[in-house]
C-alpha positions as CSV (number, residue, x, y, z in Angstrom):
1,X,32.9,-4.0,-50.9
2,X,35.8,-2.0,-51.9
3,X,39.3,-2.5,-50.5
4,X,39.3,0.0,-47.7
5,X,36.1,-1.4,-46.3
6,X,37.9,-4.5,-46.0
7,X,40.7,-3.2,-44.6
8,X,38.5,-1.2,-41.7
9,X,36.2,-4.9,-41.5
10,X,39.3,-6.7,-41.4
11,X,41.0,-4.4,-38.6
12,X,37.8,-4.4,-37.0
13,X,37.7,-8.0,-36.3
14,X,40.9,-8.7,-35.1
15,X,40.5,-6.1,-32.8
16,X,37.8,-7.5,-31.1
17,X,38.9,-11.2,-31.0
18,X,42.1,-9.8,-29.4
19,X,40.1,-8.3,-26.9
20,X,37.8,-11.3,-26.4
21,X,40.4,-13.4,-26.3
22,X,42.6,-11.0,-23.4
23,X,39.2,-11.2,-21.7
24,X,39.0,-14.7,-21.6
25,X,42.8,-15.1,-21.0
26,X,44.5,-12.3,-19.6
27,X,47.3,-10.2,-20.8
28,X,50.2,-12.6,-20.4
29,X,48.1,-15.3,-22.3
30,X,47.2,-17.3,-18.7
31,X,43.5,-19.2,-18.4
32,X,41.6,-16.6,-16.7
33,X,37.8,-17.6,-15.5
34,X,34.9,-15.8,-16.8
35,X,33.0,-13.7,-13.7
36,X,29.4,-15.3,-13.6
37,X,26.7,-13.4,-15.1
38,X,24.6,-13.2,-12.0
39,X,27.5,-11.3,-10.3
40,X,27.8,-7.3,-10.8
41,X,31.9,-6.7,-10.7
42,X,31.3,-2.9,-9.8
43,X,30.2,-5.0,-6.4
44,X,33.2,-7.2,-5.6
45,X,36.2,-5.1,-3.6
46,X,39.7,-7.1,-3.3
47,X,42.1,-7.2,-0.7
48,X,44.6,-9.9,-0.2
49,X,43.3,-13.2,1.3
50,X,43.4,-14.4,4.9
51,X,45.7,-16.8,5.6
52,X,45.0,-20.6,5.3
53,X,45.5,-22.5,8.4
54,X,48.9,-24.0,9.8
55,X,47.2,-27.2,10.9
56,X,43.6,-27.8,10.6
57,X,41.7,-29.9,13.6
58,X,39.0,-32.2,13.8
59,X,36.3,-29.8,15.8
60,X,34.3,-31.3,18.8
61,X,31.7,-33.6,16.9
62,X,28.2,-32.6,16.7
63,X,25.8,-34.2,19.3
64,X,22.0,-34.9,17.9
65,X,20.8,-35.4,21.7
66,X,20.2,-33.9,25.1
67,X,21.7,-35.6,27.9
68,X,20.3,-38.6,30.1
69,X,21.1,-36.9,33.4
70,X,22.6,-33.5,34.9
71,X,25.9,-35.3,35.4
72,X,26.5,-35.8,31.9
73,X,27.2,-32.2,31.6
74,X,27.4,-31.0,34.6
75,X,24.2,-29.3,36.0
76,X,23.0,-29.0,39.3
77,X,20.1,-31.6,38.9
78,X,17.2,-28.9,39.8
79,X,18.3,-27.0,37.2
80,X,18.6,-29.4,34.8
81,X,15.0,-30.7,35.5
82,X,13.9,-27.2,34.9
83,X,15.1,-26.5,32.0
84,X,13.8,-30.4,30.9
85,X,10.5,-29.2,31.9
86,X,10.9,-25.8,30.3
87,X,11.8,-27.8,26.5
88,X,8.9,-30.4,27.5
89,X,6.8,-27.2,27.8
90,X,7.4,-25.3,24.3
91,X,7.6,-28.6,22.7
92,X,3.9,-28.6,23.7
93,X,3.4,-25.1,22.4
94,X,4.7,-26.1,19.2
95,X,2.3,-29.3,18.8
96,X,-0.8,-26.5,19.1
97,X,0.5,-24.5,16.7
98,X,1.5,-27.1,14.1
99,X,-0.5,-26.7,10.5
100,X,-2.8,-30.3,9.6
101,X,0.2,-30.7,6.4
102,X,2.7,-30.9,9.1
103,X,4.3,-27.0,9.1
104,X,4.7,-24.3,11.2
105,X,4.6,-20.9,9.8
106,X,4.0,-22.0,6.6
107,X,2.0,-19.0,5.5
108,X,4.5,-16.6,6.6
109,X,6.9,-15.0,4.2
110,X,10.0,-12.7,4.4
111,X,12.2,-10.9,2.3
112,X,16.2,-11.5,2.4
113,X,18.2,-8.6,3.3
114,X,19.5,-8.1,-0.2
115,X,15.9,-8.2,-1.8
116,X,13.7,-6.2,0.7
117,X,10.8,-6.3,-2.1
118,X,10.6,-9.8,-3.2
119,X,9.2,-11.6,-0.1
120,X,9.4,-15.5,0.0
121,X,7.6,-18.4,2.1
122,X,9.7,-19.5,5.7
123,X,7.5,-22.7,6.0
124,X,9.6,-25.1,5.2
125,X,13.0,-23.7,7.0
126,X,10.8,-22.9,10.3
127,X,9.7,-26.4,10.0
128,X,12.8,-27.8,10.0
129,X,13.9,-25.9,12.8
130,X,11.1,-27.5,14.4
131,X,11.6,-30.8,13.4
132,X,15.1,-30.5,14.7
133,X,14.1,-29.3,18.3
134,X,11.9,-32.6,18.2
135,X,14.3,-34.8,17.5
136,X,16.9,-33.6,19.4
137,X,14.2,-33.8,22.9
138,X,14.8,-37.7,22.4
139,X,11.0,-38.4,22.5
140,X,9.2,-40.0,19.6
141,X,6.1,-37.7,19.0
142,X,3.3,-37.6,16.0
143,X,4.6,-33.9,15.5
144,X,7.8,-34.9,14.4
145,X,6.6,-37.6,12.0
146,X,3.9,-34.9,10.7
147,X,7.0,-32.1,10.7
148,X,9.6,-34.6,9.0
149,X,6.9,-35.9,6.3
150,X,6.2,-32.5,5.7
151,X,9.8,-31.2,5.1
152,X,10.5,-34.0,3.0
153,X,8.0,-33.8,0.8
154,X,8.3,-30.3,0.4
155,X,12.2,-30.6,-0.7
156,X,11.8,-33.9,-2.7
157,X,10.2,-33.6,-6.6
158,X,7.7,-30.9,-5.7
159,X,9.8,-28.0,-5.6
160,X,13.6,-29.1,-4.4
161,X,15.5,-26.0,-2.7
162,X,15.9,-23.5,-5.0
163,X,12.7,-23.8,-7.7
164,X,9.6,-20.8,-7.3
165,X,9.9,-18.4,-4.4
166,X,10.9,-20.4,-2.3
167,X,14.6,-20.3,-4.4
168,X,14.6,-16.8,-3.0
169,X,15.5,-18.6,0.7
170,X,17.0,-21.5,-0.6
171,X,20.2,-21.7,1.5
172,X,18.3,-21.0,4.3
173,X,16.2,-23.9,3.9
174,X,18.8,-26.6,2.6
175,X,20.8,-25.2,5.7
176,X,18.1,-26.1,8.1
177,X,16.2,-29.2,6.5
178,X,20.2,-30.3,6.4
179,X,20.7,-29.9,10.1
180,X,17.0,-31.5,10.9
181,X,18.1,-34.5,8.9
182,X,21.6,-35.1,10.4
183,X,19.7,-35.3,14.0
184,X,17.6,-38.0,12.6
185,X,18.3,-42.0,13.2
186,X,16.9,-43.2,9.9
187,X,18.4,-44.3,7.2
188,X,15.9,-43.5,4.9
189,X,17.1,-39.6,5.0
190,X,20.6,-39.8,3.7
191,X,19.7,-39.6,0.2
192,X,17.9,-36.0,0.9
193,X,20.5,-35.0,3.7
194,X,23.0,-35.6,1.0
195,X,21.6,-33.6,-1.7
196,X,21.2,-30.5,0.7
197,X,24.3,-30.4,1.6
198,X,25.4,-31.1,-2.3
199,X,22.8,-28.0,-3.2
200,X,24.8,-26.0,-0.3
201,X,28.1,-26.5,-2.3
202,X,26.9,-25.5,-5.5
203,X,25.8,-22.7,-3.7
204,X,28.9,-21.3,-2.8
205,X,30.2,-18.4,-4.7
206,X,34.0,-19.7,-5.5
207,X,36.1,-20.4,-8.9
208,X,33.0,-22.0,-10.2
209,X,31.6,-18.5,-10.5
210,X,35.1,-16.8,-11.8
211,X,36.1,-15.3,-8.1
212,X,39.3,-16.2,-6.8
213,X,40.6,-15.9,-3.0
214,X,41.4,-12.2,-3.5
215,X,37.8,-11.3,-4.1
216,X,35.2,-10.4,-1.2
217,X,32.4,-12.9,-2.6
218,X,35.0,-16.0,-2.6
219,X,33.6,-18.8,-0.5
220,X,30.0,-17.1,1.3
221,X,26.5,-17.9,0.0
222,X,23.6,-15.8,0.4
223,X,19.8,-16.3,0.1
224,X,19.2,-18.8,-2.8
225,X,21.7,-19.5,-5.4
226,X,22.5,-15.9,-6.6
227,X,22.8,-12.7,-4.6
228,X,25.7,-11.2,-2.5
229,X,26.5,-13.8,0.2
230,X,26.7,-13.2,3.5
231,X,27.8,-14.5,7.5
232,X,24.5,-15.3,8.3
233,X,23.5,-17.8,5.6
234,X,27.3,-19.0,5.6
235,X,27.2,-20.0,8.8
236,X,24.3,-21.7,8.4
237,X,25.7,-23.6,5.9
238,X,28.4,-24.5,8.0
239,X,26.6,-25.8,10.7
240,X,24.6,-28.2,8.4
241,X,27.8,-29.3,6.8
242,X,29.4,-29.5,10.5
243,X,26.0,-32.0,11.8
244,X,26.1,-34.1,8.8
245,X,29.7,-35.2,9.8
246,X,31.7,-32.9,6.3
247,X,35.4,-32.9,7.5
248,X,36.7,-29.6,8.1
249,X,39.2,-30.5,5.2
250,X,36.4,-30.8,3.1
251,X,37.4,-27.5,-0.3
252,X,33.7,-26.2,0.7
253,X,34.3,-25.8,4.4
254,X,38.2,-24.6,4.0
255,X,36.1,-21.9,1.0
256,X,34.2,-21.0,3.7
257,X,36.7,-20.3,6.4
258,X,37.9,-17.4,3.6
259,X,34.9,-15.6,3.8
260,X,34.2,-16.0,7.3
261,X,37.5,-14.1,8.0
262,X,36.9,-11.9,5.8
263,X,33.9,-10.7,7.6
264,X,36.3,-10.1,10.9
265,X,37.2,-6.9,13.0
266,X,40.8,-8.3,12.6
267,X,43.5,-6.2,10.3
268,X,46.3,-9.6,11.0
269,X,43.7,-11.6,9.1
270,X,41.2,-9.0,6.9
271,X,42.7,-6.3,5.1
272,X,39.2,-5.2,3.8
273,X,39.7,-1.4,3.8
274,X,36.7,-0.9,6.2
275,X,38.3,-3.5,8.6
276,X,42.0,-1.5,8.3
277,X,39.4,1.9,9.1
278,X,37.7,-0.2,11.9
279,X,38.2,-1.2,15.9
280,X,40.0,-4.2,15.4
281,X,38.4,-5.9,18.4
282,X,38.2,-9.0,16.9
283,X,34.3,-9.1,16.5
284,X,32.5,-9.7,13.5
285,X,30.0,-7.9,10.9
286,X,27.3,-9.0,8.8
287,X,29.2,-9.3,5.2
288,X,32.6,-7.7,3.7
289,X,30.7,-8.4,0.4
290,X,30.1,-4.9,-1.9
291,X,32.1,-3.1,0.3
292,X,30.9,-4.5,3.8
293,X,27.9,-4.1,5.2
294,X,26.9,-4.6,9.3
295,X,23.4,-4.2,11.2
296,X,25.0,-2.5,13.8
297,X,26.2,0.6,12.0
298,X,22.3,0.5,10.7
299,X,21.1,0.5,14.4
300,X,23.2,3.6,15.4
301,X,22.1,5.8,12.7
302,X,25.4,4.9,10.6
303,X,23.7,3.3,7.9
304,X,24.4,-0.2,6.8
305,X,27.2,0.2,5.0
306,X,28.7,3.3,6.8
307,X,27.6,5.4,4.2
308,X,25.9,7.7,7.0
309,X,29.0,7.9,9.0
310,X,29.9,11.9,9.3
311,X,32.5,13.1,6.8
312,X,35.7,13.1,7.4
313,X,35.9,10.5,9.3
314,X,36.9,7.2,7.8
315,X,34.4,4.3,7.3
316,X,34.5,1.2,9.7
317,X,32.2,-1.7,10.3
318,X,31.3,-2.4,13.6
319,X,31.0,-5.6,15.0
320,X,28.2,-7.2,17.1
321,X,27.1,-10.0,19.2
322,X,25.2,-12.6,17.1
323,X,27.4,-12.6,14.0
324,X,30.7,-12.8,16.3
325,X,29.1,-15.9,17.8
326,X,28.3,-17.2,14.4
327,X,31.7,-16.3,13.3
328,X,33.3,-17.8,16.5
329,X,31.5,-21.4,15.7
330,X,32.3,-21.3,12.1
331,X,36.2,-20.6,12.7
332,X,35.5,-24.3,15.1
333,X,33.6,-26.1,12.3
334,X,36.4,-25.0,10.1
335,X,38.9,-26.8,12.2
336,X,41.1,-23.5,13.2
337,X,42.7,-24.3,16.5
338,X,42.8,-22.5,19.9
339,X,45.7,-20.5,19.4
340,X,44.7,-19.4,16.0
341,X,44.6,-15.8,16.0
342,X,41.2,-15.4,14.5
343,X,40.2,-17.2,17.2
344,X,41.8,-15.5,20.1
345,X,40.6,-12.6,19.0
346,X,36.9,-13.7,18.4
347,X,36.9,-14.9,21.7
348,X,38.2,-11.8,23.4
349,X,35.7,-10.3,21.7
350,X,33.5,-12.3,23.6
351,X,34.8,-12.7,27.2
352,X,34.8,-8.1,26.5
353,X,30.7,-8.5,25.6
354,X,29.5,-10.9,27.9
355,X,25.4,-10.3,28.4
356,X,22.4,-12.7,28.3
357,X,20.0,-9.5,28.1
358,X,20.5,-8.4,24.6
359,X,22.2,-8.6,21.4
360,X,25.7,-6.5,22.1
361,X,25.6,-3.5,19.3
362,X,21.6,-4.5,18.4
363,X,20.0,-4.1,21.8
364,X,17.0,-6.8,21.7
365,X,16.7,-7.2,18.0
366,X,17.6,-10.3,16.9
367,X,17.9,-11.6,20.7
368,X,16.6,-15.3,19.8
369,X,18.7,-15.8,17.3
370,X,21.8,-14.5,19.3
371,X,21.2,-16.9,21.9
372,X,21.3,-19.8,19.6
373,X,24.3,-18.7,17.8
374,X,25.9,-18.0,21.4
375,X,25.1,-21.7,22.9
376,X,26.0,-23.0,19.8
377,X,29.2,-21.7,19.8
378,X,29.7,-21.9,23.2
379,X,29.3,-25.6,23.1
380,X,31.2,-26.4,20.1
381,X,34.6,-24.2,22.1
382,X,33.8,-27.2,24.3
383,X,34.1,-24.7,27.5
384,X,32.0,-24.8,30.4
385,X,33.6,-21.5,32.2
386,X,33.9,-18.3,30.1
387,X,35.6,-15.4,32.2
388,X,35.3,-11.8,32.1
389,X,38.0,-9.0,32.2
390,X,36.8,-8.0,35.6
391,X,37.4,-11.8,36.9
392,X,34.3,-13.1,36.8
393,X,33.4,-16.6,36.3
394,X,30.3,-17.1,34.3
395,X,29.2,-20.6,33.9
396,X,27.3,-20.2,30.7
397,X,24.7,-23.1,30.4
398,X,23.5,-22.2,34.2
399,X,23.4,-18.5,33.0
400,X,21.4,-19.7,29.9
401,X,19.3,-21.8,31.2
402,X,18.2,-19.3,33.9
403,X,17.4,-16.0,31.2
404,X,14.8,-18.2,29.5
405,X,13.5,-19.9,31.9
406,X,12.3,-16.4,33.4
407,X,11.6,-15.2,29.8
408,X,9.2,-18.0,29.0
409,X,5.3,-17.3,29.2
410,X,2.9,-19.6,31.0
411,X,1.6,-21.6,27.5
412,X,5.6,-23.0,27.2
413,X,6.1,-20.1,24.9
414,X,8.7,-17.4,24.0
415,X,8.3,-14.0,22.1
416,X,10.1,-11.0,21.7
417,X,8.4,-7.5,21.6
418,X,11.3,-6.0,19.1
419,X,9.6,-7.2,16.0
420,X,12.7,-7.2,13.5
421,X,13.5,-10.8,11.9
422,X,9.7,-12.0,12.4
423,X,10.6,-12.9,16.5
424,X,7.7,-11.2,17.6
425,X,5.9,-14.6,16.0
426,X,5.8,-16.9,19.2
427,X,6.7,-20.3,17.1
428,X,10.3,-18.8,15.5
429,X,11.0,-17.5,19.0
430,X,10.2,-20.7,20.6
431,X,12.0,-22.6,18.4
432,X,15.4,-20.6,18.8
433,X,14.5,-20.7,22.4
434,X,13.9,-24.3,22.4
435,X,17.2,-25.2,20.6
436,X,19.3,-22.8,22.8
437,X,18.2,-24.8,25.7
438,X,19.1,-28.3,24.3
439,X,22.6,-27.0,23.5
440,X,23.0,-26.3,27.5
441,X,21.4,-29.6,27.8
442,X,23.5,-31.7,26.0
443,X,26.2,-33.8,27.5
444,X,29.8,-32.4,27.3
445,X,31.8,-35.2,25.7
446,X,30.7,-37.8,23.4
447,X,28.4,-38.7,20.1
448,X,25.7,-38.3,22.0
């Protein structure tokens, strides 16, 4: 090799471990974290993070149980004795339905919303919603021993949470088998209620990964371990964290909080560009991941991610009832107080869209799963009265209580005819149902 070759080689070289080493390190010669492979950066849009919170509070503690009488919560005892017999009922339903292995639903699959062509089992996530539902009714019943056997066996050496399709939905299901486990008295569960939640951190897309707070990716997790994260799933998480007793102070949950206000209608809190663009009523969307994306510009025509929006006019996300519920709860888990303006403003957003009939910005899709989100969250604000603009006083669990106790079919079941996120199947309906009414049902104050 002549000189000038070795000159160009030379040249060459240095060139390239200057760069690598500037990629690794940064111009000013600072640790900077490699971006995980599984993560497309043309995706990830940065704004500058919400705030962390002034003081962080211990939220109301999770209760595993319905109450003992209506004065525990307060109910007028004819109601509460109607919506007893109403759980008692679909309780039933779910004991005709439940496979010989101990599952419900376990030959239905469904593809997450980032992966609309790779479809993955829901057995073992229904099944634990089921198993929860059980537990939580207070009565000992073969079901839940067939359910609980079933759930653990299916997360235990077999397959874990995120191994074969089922990986596909693997927060989902170490979110729910989490919160079944936390609602059951055995000791003999910690050691698989631990590692879900333990899988759940992992799972979260945060410095391990390369992001940092500026990032719209930091803190969320989505379906499985890879994918763009999202509200639903982190909430999810969340609430499994919140029932197995994880302090609000815990890095995961405070992670968490940064995404979850992220994913606000709130420009004192979210400087995502579509949020600056957007209503700032407080509400909020599905994810600010890639951009942003919300269900409810998809149901008017916008498309999901705005794209559809006319031009010339600037793109907003809008908000809508579910995810502001979930939102609403997971600002509580994460031990933001009253006064916190995320949670003012969520909660305006609320008192502004107050209906029992549909999903505010979805009509009736999704109408189960609203009502679960909104008597979970309802619960944990630890109010019994919410009232409207116009004055009204709406005492929710009567309200609740009373929409699905005229919804409910003659066989203890639950269905609804708007198809989308598989609630036209009786059991997932009946199951959202069922735990919507033992969050009215449970007692105010107190473990249990």
């Amino acid at each position: 090799m002549d000189e000038t070759m070795k000159t160009i080689l030379h040249a060459f070289l240095v060139g390239s471990l200057a760069t690598l080493c500037q990629s690794a390190w940064g111009q000013d010669g600072n640790a900077k974290p490699i971006l995980d492979n599984r993560i497309d950066p043309s995706r990830i849009t940065t704004s500058p993070p919400p705030p962390m919170p002034d003081r962080i509070v211990q939220p109301l503690p999770a209760r595993h149980r319905i109450a003992g009488s209506a004065e525990e919560i307060p109910l007028d005892p004819r109601r509460f004795e109607a919506a007893r017999a109403a759980m008692r009922s679909a309780l039933d339903f779910l004991a005709t339905r439940q496979a010989p292995d101990g599952s419900w639903m376990n030959r239905t699959e469904t593809a997450p919303t980032d992966a609309p062509k790779e479809p993955a089992p829901v057995g073992v996530a229904v099944s634990a919603l089921a198993v929860k539902s059980l537990a939580q009714s207070g009565d000992s019943a073969e079901s839940l021993d067939r359910g609980l056997e079933f759930i653990l066996e299916s997360t235990g050496t077999r397959r874990g949470f995120g191994i074969g399709p089922e990986g596909r939905l693997g927060t989902y299901v170490a979110s729910t088998v989490g919160s079944a486990l936390a609602s059951i008295d055995d000791p003999s569960v910690q050691d698989r209620l631990q590692a879900s939640i333990e899988w759940l951190k992992q799972a979260q897309w945060d410095d391990a990964e390369g992001l940092d707070r500026n990032q719209d990716w930091y803190g969320g997790v989505g379906y499985g371990n890879r994918g763009r994260p999202d509200l639903s799933n982190t909430q999810m998480m969340l609430e499994a964290l919140h029932e197995a007793g994880v302090s609000p102070e815990d890095p995961a949950v405070q992670k968490a909080l940064q995404f979850v206000s992220r994913t606000q209608n709130l420009t004192s809190t979210n400087r995502s560009e579509w949020a600056v663009n957007g209503s700032n009523d407080g509400g909020f969307i599905y994810t600010p991941a890639n951009g942003g994306e919300s269900m409810a510009n998809e149901y008017l025509g916008e498309g999901r991610r705005g794209e559809l929006i006319p031009a010339g006019q600037p793109r907003s996300l809008r908000s809508y009832g579910s995810m502001t519920y979930a939102g609403f709860k997971s600002l509580l888990y994460a031990g933001l107080t009253s006064d916190d303006p995320r949670v003012r403003a969520a909660f305006e957003w609320i008192r502004s869209n107050w209906t029992f009939e549909e999903n505010p910005g979805l009509g009736r899709q999704g109408w189960f799963y609203y009502l679960h989100a909104m008597s979970r969250a309802l619960n944990a604000s630890g109010q019994d009265v919410v009232t409207t603009p116009d004055g009204t006083q709406h005492r929710w669990r009567e309200e609740l209580i009373d929409t699905l106790l005229k919804a409910q079919s003659e066989d203890g079941s639950w269905s609804n005819a708007e198809p989308r996120w598989m609630e036209d199947e009786p059991v997932l309906a009946t199951i959202y149902a069922t735990l919507s009414l033992q969050e009215a049902l449970k007692p105010m104050k107190g473990e249990e």
